[in-house]
C-alpha positions as CSV (number, residue, x, y, z in Angstrom):
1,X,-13.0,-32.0,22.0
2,X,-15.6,-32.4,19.0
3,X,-17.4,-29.4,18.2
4,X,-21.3,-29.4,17.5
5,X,-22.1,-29.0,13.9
6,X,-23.9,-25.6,15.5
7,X,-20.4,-24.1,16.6
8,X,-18.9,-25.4,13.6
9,X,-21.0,-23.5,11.1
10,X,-21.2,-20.4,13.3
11,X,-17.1,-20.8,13.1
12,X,-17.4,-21.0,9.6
13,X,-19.7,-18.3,8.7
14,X,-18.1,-15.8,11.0
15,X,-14.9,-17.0,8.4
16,X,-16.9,-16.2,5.7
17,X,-17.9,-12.9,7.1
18,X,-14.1,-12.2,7.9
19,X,-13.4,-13.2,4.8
20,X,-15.6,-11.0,3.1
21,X,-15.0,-8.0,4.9
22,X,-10.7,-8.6,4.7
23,X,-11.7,-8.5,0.9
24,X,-13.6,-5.5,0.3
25,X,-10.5,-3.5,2.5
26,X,-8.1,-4.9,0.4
27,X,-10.0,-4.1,-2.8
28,X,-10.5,-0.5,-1.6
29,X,-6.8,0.3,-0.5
30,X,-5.7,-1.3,-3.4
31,X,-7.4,1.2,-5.6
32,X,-6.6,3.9,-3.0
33,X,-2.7,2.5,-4.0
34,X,-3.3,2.4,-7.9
35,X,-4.4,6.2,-7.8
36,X,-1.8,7.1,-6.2
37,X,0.3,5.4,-8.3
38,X,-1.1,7.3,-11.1
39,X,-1.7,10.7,-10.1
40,X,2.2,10.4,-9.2
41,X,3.3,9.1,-12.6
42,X,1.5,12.2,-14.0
43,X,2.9,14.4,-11.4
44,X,6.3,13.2,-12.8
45,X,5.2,13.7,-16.3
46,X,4.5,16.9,-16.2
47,X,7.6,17.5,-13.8
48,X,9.9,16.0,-16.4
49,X,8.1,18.3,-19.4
50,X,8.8,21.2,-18.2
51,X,12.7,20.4,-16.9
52,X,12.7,19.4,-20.7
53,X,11.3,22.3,-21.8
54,X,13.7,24.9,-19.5
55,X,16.9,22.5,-20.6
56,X,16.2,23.2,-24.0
57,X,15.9,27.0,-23.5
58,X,19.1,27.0,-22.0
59,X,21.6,28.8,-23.7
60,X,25.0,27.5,-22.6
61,X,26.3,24.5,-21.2
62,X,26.4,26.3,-17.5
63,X,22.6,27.1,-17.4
64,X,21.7,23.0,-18.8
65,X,23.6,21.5,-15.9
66,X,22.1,24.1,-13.8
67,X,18.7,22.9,-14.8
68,X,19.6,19.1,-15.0
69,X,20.5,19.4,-11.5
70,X,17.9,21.1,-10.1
71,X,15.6,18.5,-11.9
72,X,17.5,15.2,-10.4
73,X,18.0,16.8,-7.1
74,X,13.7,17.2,-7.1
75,X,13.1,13.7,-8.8
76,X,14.9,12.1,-6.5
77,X,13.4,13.6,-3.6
78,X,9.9,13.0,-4.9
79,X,10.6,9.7,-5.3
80,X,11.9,9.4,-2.0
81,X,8.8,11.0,-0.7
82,X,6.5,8.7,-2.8
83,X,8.3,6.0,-1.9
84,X,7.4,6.5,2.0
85,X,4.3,7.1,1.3
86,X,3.8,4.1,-1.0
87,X,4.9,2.0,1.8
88,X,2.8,3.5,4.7
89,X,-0.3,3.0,1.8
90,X,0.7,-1.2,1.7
91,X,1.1,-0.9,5.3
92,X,-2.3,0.4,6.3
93,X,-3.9,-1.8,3.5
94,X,-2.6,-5.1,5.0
95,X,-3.3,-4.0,9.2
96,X,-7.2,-3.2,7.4
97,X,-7.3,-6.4,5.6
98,X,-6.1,-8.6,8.8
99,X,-8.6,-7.0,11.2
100,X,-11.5,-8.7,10.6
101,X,-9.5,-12.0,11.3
102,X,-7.5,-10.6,14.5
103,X,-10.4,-12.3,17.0
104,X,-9.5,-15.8,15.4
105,X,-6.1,-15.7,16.4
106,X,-6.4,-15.7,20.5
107,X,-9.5,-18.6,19.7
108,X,-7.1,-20.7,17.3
109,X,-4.0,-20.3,19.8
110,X,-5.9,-21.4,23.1
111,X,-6.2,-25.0,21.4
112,X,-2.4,-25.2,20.5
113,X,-1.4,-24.4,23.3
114,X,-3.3,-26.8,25.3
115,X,-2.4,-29.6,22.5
116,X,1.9,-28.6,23.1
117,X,1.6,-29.1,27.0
């Protein structure tokens, strides 16, 4: 069935609009992700500093494993933890950025599945 050039460029602007929109939510969570980014890579700095610092106060071999230790054992779980959280940030960024397109999808499908019959 041929569409009026009236639905056609009411189809095509409410892309655009989707479009749009999808773009300024990715934008945003992106920089939401870049900050976090960030402001854990200082955390980290300033985590590993000060394990530096204690490990070279240490005064015998016991007491620098001791400290090494305890400073893996808490880098690892903060990267663990970042990690999640990294991921549930990408997650929540692309569901945002798909939205705006969701009410294309049950309009798009009712034609193929007509056409596959």
């Amino acid at each position: 069935m041929i569409k009026s050039f009236e639905e056609i460029s009411k189809t095509n602007k409410e892309v655009m609009d989707s479009s749009l929109k999808s773009y300024a939510s990715l934008t945003k969570g992106m920089q939401t992700i870049a900050a976090e980014a960030t402001d854990f890579s200082k955390s980290q700095y300033e985590t590993g500093t000060a394990a530096f610092e204690k490990l070279t106060a240490t005064k015998s071999v016991e007491k620098a494993m001791e400290v090494q230790t305890e400073y893996a054992k808490s880098a690892y779980e903060a990267m663990v933890a970042q990690a999640t959280k990294m991921s549930e940030l990408y997650m929540n960024v692309a569901k945002e950025a798909f939205q705006p397109f969701e009410a294309f999808v049950p309009a798009a499908a009712t034609p193929a599945a007509k056409t596959t019959k």
